[in-house]
PDB file of N, H, CA, C and O in Angstrom:
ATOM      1  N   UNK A   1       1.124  -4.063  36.908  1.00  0.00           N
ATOM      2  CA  UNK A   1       1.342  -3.791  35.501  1.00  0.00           C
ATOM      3  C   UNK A   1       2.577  -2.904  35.353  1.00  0.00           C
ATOM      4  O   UNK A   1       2.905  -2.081  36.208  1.00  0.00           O
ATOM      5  N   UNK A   2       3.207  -3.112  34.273  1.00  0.00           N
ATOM      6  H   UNK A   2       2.940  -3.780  33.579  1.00  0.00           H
ATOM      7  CA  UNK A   2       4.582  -2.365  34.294  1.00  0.00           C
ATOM      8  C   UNK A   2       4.540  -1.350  33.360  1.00  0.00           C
ATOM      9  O   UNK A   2       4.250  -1.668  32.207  1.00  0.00           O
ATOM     10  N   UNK A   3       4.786  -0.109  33.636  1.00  0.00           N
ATOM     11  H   UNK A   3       5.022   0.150  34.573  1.00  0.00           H
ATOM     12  CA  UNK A   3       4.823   0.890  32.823  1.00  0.00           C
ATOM     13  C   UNK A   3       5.098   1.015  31.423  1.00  0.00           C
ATOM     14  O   UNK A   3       6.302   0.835  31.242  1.00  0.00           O
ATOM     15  N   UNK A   4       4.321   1.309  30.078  1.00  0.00           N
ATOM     16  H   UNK A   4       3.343   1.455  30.226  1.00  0.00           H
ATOM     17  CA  UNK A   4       4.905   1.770  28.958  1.00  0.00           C
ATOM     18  C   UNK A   4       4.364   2.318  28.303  1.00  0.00           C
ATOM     19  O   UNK A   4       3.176   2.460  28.594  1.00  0.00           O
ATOM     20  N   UNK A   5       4.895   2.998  26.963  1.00  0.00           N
ATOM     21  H   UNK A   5       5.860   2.883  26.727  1.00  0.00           H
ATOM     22  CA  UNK A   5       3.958   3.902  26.315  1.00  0.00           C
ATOM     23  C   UNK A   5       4.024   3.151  24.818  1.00  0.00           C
ATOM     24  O   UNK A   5       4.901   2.543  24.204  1.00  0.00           O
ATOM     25  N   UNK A   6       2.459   3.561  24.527  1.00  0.00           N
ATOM     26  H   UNK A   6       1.747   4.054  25.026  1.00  0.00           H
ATOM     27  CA  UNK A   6       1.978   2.990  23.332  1.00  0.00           C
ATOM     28  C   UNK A   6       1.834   4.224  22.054  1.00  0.00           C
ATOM     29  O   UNK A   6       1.058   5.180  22.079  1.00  0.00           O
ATOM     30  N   UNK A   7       2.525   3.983  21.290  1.00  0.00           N
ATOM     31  H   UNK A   7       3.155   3.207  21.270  1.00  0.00           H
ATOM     32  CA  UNK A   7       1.951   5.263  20.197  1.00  0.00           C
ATOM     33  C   UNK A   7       1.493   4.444  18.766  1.00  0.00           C
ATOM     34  O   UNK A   7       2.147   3.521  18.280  1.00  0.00           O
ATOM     35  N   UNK A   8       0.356   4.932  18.262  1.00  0.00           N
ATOM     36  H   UNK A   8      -0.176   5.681  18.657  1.00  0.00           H
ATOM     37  CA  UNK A   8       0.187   4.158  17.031  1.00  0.00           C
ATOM     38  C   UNK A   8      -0.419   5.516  15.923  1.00  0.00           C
ATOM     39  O   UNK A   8      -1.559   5.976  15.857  1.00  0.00           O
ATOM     40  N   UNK A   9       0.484   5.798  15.352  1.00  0.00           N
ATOM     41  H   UNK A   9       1.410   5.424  15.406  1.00  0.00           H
ATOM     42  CA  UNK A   9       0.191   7.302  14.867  1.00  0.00           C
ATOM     43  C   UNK A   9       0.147   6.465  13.047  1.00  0.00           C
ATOM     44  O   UNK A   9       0.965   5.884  12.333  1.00  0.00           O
ATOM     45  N   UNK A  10      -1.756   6.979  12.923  1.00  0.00           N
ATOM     46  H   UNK A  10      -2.420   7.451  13.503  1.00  0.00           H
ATOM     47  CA  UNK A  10      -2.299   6.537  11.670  1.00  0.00           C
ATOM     48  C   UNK A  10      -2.388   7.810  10.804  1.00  0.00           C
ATOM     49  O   UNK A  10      -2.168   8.952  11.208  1.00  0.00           O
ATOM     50  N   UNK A  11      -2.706   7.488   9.683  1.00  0.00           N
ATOM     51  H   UNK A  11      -2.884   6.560   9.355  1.00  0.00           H
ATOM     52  CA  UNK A  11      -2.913   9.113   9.085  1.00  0.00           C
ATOM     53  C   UNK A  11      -3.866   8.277   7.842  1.00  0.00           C
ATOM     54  O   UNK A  11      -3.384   7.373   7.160  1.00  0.00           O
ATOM     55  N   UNK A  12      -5.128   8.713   7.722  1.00  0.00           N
ATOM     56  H   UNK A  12      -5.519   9.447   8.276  1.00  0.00           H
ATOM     57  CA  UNK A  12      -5.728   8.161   7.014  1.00  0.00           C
ATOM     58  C   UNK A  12      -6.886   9.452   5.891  1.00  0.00           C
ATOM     59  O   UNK A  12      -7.693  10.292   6.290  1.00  0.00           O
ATOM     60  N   UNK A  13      -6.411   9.031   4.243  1.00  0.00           N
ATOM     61  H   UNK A  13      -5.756   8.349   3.919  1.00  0.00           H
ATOM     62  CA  UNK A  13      -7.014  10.073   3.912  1.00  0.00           C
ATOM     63  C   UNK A  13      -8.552   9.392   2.978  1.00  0.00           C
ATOM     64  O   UNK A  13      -8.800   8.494   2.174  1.00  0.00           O
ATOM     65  N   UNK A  14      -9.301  10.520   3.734  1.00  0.00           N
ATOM     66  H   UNK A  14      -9.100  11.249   4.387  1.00  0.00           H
ATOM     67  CA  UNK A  14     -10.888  10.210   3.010  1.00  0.00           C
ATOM     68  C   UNK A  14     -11.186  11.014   1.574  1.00  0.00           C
ATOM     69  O   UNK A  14     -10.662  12.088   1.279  1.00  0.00           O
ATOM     70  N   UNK A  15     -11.914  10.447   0.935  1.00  0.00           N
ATOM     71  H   UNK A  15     -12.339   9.574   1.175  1.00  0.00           H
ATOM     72  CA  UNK A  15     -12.710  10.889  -0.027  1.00  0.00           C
ATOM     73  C   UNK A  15     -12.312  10.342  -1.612  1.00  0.00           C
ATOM     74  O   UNK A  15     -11.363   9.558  -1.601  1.00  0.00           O
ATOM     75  N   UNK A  16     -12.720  10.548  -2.576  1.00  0.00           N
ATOM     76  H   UNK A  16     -13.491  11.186  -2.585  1.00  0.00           H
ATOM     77  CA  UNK A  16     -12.668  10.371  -3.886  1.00  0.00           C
ATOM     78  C   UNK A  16     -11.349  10.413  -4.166  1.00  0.00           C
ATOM     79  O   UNK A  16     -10.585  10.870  -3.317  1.00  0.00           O
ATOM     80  N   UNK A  17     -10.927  10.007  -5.234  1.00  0.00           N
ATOM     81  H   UNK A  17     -11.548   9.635  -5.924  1.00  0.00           H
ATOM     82  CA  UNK A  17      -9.289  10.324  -5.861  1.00  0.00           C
ATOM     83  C   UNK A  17      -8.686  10.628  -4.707  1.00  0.00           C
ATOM     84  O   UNK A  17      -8.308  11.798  -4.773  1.00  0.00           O
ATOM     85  N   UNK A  18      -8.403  10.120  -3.644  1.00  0.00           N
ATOM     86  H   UNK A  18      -8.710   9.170  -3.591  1.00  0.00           H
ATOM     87  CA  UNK A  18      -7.498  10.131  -2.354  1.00  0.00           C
ATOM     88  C   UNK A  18      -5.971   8.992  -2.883  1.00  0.00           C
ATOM     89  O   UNK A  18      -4.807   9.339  -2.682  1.00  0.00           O
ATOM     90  N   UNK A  19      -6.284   7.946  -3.411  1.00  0.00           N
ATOM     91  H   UNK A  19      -7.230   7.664  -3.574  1.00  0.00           H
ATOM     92  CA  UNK A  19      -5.373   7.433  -3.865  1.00  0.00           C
ATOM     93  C   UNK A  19      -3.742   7.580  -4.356  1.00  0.00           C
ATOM     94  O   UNK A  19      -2.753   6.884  -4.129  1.00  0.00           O
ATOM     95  N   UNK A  20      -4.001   9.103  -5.310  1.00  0.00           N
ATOM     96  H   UNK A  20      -4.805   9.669  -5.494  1.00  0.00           H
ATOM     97  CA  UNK A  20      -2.957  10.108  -5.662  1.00  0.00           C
ATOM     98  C   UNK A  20      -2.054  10.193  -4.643  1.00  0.00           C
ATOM     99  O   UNK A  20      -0.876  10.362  -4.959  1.00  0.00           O
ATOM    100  N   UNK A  21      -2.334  10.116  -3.536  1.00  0.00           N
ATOM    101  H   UNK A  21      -3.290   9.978  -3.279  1.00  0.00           H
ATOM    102  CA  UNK A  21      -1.192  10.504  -1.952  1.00  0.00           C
ATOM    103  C   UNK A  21      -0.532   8.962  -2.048  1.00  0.00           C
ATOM    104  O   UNK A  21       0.601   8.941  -1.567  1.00  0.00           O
ATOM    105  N   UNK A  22      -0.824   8.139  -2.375  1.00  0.00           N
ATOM    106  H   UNK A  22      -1.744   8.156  -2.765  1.00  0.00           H
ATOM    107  CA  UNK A  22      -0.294   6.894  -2.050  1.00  0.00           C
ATOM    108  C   UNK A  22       1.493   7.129  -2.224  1.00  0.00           C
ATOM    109  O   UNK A  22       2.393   7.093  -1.384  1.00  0.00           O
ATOM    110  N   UNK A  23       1.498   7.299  -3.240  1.00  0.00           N
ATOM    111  H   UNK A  23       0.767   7.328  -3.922  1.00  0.00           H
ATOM    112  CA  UNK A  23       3.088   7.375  -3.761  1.00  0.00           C
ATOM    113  C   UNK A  23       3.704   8.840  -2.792  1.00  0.00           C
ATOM    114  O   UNK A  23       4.860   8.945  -3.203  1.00  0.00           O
ATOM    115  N   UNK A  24       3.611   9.304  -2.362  1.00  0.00           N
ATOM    116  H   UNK A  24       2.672   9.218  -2.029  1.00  0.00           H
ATOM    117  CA  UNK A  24       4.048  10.475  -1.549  1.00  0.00           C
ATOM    118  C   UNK A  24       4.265   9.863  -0.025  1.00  0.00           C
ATOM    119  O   UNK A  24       5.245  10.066   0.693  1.00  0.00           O
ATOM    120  N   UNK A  25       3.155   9.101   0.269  1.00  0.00           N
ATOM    121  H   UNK A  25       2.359   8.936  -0.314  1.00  0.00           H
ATOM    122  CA  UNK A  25       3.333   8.244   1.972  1.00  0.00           C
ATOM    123  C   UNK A  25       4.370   7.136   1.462  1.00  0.00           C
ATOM    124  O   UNK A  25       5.235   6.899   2.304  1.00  0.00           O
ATOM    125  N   UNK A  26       4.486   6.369   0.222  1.00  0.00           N
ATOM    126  H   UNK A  26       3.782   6.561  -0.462  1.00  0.00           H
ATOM    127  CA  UNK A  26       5.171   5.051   0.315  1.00  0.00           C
ATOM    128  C   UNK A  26       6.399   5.760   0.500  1.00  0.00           C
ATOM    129  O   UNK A  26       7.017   5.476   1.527  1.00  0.00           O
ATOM    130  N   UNK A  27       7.035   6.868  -0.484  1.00  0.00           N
ATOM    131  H   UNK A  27       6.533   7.098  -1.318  1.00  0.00           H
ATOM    132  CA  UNK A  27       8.350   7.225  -0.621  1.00  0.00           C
ATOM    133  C   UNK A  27       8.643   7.490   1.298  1.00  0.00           C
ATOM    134  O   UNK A  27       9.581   6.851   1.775  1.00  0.00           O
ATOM    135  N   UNK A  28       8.160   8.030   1.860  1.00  0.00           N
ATOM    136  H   UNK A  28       7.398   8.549   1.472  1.00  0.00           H
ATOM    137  CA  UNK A  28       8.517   8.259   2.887  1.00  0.00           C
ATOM    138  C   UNK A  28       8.835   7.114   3.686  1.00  0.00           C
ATOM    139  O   UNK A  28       8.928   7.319   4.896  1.00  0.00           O
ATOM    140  N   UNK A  29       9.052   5.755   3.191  1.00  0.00           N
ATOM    141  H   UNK A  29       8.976   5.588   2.208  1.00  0.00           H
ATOM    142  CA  UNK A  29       9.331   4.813   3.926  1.00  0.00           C
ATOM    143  C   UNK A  29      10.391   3.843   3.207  1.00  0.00           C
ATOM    144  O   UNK A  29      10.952   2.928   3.810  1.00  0.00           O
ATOM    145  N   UNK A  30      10.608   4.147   1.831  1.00  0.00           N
ATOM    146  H   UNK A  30      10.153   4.890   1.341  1.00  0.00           H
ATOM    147  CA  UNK A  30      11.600   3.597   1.555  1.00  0.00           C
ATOM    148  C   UNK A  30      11.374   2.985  -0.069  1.00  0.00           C
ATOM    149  O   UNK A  30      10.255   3.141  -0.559  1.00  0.00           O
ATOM    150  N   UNK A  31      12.133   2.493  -0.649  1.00  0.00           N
ATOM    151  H   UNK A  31      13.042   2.366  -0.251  1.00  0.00           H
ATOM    152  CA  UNK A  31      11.734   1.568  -1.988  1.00  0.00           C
ATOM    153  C   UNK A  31      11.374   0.338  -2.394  1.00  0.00           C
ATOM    154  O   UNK A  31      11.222  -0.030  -3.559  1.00  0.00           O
ATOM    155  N   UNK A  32      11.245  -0.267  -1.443  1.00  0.00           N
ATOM    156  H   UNK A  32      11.368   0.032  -0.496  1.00  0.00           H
ATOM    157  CA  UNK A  32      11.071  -1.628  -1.201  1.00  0.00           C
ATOM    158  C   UNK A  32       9.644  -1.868  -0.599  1.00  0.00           C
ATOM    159  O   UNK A  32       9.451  -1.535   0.570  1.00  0.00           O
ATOM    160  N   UNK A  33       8.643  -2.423  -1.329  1.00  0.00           N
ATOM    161  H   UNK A  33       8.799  -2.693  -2.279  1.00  0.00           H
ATOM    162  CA  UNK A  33       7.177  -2.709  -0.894  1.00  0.00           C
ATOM    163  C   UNK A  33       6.779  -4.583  -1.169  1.00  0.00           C
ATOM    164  O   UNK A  33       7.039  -5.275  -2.154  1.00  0.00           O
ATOM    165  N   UNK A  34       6.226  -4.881  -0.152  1.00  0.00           N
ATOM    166  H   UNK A  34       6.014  -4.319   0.647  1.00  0.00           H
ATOM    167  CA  UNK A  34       5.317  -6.058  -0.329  1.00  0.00           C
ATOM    168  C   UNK A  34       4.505  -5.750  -0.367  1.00  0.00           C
ATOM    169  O   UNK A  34       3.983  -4.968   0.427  1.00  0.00           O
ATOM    170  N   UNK A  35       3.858  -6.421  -1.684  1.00  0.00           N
ATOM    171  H   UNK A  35       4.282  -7.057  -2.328  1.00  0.00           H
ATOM    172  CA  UNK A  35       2.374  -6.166  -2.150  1.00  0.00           C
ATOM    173  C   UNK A  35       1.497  -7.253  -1.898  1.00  0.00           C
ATOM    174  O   UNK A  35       1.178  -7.933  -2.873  1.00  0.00           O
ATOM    175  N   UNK A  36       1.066  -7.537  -0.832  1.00  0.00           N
ATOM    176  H   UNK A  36       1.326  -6.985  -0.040  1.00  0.00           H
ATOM    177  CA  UNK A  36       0.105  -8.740  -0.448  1.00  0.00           C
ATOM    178  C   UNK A  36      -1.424  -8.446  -0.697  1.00  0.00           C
ATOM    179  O   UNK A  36      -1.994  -7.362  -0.576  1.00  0.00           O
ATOM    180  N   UNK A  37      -2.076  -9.925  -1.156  1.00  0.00           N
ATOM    181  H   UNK A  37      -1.614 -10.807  -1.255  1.00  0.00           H
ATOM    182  CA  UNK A  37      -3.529  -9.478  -0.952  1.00  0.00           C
ATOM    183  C   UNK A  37      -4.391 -10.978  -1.246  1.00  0.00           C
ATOM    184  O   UNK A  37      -3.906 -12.049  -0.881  1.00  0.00           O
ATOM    185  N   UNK A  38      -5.442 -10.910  -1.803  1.00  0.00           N
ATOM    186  H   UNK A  38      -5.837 -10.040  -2.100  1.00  0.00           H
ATOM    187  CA  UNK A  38      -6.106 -12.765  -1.700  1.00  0.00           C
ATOM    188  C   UNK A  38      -6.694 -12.942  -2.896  1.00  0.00           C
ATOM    189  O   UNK A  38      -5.960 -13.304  -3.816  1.00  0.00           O
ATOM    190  N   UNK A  39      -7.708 -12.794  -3.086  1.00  0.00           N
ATOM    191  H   UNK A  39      -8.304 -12.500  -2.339  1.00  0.00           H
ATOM    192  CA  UNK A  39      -8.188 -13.426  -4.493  1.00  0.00           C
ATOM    193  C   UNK A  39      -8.279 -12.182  -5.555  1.00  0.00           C
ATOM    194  O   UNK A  39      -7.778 -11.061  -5.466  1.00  0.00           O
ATOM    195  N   UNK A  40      -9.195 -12.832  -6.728  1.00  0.00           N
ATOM    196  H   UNK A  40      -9.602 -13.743  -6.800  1.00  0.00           H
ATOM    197  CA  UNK A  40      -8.261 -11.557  -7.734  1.00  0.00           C
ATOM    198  C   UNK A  40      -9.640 -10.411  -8.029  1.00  0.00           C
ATOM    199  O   UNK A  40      -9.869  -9.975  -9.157  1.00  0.00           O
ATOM    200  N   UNK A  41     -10.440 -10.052  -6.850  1.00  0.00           N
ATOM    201  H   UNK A  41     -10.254 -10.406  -5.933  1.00  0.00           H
ATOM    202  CA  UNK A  41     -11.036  -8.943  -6.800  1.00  0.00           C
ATOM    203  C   UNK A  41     -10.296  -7.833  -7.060  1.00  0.00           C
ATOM    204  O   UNK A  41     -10.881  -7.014  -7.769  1.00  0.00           O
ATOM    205  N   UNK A  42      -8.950  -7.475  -6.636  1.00  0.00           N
ATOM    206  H   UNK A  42      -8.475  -8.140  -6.060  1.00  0.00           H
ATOM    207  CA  UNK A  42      -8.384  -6.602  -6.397  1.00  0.00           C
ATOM    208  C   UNK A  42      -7.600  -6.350  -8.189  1.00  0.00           C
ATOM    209  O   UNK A  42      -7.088  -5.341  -8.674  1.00  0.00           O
ATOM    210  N   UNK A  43      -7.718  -7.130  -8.522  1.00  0.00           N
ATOM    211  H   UNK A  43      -8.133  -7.950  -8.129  1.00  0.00           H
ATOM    212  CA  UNK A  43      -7.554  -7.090 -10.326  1.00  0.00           C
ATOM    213  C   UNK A  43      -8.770  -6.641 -10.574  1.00  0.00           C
ATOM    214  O   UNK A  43      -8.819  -5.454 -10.897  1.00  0.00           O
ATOM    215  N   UNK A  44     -10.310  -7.535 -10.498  1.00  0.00           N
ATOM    216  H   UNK A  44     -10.271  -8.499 -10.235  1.00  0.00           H
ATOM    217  CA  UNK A  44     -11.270  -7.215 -11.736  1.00  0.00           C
ATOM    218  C   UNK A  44     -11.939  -5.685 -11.472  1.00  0.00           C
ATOM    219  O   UNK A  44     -12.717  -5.062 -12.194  1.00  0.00           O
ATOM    220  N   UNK A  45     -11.391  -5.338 -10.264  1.00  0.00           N
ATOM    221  H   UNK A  45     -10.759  -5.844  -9.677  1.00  0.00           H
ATOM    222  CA  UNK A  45     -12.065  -4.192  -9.646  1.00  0.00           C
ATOM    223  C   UNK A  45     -11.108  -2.528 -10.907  1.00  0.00           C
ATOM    224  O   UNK A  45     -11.493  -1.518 -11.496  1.00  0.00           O
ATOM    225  N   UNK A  46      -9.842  -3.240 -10.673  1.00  0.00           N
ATOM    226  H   UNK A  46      -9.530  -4.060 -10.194  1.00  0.00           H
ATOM    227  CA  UNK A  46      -9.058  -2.504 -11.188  1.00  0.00           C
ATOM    228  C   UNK A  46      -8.066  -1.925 -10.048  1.00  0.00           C
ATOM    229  O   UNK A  46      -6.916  -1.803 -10.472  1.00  0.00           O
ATOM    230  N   UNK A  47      -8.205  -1.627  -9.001  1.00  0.00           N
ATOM    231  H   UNK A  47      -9.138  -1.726  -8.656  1.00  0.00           H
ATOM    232  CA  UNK A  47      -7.893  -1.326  -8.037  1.00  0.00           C
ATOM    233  C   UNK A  47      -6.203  -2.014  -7.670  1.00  0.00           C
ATOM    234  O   UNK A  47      -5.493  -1.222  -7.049  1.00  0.00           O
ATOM    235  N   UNK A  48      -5.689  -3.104  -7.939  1.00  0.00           N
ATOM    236  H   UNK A  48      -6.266  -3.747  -8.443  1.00  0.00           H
ATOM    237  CA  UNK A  48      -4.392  -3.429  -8.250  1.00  0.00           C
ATOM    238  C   UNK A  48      -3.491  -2.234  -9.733  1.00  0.00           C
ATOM    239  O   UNK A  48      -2.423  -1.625  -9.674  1.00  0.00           O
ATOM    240  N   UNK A  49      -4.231  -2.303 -10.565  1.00  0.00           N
ATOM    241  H   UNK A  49      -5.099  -2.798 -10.613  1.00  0.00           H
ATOM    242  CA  UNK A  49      -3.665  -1.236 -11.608  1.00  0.00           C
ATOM    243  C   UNK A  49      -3.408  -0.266 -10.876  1.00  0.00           C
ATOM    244  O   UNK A  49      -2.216   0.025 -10.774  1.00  0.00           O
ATOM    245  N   UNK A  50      -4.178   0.365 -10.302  1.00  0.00           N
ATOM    246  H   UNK A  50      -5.146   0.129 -10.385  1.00  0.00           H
ATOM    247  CA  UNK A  50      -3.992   2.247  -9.430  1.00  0.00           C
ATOM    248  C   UNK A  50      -2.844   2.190  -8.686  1.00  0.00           C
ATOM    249  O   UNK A  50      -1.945   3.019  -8.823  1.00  0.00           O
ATOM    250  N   UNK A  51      -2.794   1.187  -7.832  1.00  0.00           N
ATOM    251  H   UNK A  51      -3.525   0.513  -7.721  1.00  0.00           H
ATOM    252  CA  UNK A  51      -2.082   0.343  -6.555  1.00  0.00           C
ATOM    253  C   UNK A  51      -0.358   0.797  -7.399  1.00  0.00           C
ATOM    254  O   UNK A  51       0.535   1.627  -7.231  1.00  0.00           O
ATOM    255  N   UNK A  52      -0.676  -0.378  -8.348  1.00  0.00           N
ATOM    256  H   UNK A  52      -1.402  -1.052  -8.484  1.00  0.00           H
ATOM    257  CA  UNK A  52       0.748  -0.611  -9.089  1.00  0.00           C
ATOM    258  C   UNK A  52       1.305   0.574  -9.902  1.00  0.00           C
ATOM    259  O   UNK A  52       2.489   0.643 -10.230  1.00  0.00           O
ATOM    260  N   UNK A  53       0.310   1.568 -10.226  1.00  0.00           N
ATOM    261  H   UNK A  53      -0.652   1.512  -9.959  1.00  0.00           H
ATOM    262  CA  UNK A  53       0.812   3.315 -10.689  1.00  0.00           C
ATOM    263  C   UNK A  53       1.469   4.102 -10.097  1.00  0.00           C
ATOM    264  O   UNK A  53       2.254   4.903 -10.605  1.00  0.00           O
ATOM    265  N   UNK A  54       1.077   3.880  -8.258  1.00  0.00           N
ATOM    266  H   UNK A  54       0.439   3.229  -7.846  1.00  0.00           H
ATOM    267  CA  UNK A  54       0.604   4.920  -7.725  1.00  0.00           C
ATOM    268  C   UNK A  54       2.656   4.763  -6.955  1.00  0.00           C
ATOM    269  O   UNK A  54       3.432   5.688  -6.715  1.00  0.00           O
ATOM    270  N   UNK A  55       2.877   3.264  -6.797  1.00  0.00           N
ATOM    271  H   UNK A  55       2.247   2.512  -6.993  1.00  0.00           H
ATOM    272  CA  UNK A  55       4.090   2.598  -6.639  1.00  0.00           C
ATOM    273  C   UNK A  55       5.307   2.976  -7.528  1.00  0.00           C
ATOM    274  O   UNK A  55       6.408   3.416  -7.195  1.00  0.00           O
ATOM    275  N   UNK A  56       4.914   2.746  -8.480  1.00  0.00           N
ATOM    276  H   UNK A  56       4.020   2.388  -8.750  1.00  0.00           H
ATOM    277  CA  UNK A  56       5.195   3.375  -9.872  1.00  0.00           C
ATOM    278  C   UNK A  56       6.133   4.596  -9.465  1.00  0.00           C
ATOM    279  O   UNK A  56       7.312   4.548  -9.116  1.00  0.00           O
ATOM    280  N   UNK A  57       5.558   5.359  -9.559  1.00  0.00           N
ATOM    281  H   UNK A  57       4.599   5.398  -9.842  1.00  0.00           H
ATOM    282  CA  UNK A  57       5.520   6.951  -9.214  1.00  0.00           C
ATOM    283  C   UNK A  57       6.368   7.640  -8.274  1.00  0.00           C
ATOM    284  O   UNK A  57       6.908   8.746  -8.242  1.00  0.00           O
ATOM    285  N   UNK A  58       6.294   6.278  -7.252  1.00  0.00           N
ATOM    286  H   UNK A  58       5.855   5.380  -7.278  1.00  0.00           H
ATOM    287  CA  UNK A  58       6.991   6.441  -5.723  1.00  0.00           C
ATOM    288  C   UNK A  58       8.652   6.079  -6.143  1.00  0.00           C
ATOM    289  O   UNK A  58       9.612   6.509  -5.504  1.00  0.00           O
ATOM    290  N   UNK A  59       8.758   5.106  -7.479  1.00  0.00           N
ATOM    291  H   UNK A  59       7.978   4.756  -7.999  1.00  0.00           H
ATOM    292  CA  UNK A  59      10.132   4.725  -7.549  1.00  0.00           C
ATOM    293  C   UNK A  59      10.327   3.029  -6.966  1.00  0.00           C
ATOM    294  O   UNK A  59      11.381   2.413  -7.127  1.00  0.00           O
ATOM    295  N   UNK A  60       9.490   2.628  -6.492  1.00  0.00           N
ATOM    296  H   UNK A  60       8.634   3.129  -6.360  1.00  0.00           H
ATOM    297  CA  UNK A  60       9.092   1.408  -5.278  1.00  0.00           C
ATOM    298  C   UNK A  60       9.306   0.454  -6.576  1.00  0.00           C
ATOM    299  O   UNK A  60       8.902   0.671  -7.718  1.00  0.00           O
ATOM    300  N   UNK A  61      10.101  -0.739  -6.066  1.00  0.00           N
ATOM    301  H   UNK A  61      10.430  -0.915  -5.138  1.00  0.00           H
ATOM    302  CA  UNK A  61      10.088  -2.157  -6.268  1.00  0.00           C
ATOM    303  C   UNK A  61       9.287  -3.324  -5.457  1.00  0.00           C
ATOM    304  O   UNK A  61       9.613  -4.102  -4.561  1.00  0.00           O
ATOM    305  N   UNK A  62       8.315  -3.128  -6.050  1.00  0.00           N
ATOM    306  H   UNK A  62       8.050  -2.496  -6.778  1.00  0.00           H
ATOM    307  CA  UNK A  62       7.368  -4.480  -5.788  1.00  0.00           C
ATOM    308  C   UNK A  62       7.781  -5.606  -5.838  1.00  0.00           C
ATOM    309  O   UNK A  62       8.302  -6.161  -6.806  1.00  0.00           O
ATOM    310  N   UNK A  63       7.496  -6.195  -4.378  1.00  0.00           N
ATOM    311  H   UNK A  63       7.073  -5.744  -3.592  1.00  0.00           H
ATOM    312  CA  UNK A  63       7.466  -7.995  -4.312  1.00  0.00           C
ATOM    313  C   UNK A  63       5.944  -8.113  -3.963  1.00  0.00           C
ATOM    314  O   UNK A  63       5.158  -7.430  -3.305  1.00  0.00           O
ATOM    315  N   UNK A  64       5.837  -9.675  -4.935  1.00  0.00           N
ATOM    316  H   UNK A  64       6.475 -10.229  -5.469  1.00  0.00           H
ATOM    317  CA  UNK A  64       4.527 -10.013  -4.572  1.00  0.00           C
ATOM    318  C   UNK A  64       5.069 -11.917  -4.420  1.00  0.00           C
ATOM    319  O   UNK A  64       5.860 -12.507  -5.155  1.00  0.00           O
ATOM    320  N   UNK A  65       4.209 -12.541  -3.067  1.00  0.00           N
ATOM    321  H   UNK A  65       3.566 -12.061  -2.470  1.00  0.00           H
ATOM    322  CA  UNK A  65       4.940 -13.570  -2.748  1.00  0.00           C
ATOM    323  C   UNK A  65       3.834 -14.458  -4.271  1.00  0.00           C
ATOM    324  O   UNK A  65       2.728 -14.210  -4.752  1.00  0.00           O
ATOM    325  N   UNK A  66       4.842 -15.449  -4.534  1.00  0.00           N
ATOM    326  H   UNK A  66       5.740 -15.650  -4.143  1.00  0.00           H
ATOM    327  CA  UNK A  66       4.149 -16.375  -5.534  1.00  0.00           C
ATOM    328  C   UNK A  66       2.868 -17.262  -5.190  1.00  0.00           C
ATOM    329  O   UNK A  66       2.490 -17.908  -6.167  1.00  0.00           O
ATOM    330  N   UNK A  67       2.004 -17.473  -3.872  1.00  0.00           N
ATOM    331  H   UNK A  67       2.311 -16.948  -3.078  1.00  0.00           H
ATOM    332  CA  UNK A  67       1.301 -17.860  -3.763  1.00  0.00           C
ATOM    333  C   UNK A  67       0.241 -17.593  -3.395  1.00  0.00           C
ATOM    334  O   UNK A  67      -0.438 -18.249  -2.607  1.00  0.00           O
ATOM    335  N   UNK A  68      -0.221 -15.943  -4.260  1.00  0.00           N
ATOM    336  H   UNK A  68       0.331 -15.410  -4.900  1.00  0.00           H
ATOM    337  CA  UNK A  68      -1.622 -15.229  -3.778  1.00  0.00           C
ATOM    338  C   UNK A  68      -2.117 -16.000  -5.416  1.00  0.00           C
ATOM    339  O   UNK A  68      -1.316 -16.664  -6.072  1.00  0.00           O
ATOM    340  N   UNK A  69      -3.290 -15.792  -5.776  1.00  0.00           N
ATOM    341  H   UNK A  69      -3.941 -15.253  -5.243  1.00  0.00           H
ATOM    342  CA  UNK A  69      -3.969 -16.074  -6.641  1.00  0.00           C
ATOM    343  C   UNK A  69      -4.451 -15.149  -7.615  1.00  0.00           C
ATOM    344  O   UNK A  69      -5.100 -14.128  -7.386  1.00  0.00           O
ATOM    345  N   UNK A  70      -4.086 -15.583  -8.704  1.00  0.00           N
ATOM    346  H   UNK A  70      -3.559 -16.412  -8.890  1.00  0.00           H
ATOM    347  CA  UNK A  70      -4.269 -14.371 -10.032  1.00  0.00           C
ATOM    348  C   UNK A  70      -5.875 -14.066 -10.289  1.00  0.00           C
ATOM    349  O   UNK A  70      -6.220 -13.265 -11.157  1.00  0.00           O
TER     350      UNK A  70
END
């Protein structure tokens, strides 16, 4: 086996209204986001609205590819 190093450095935050951090981690990576996902739970839940605030906030230009489902 040939030598290498693996790093996979996660940072994951728990609890209620944790969401709020979203826009603080995206900025740290740039302005440009793909927003992928599958059927439209992620609408009736509401949970796309927060998503799309939280982006918002960050300054981020959303792409979403044309063939997820509304």
């Amino acid at each position: 086996m040939r030598d290498f190093v693996f790093e996979n450095k996660t940072k994951v935050y728990f609890g209620k209204e944790q969401m709020c951090h979203l826009h603080e981690e995206v900025a740290r990576f740039g302005k440009r986001v793909l927003m992928v996902y599958g059927g439209g739970s992620i609408k009736r839940i509401g949970l796309y609205d927060k998503v799309m605030a939280e982006l918002q906030k960050a300054g981020a230009e959303v792409f979403e590819p044309g063939w997820h489902r509304a």
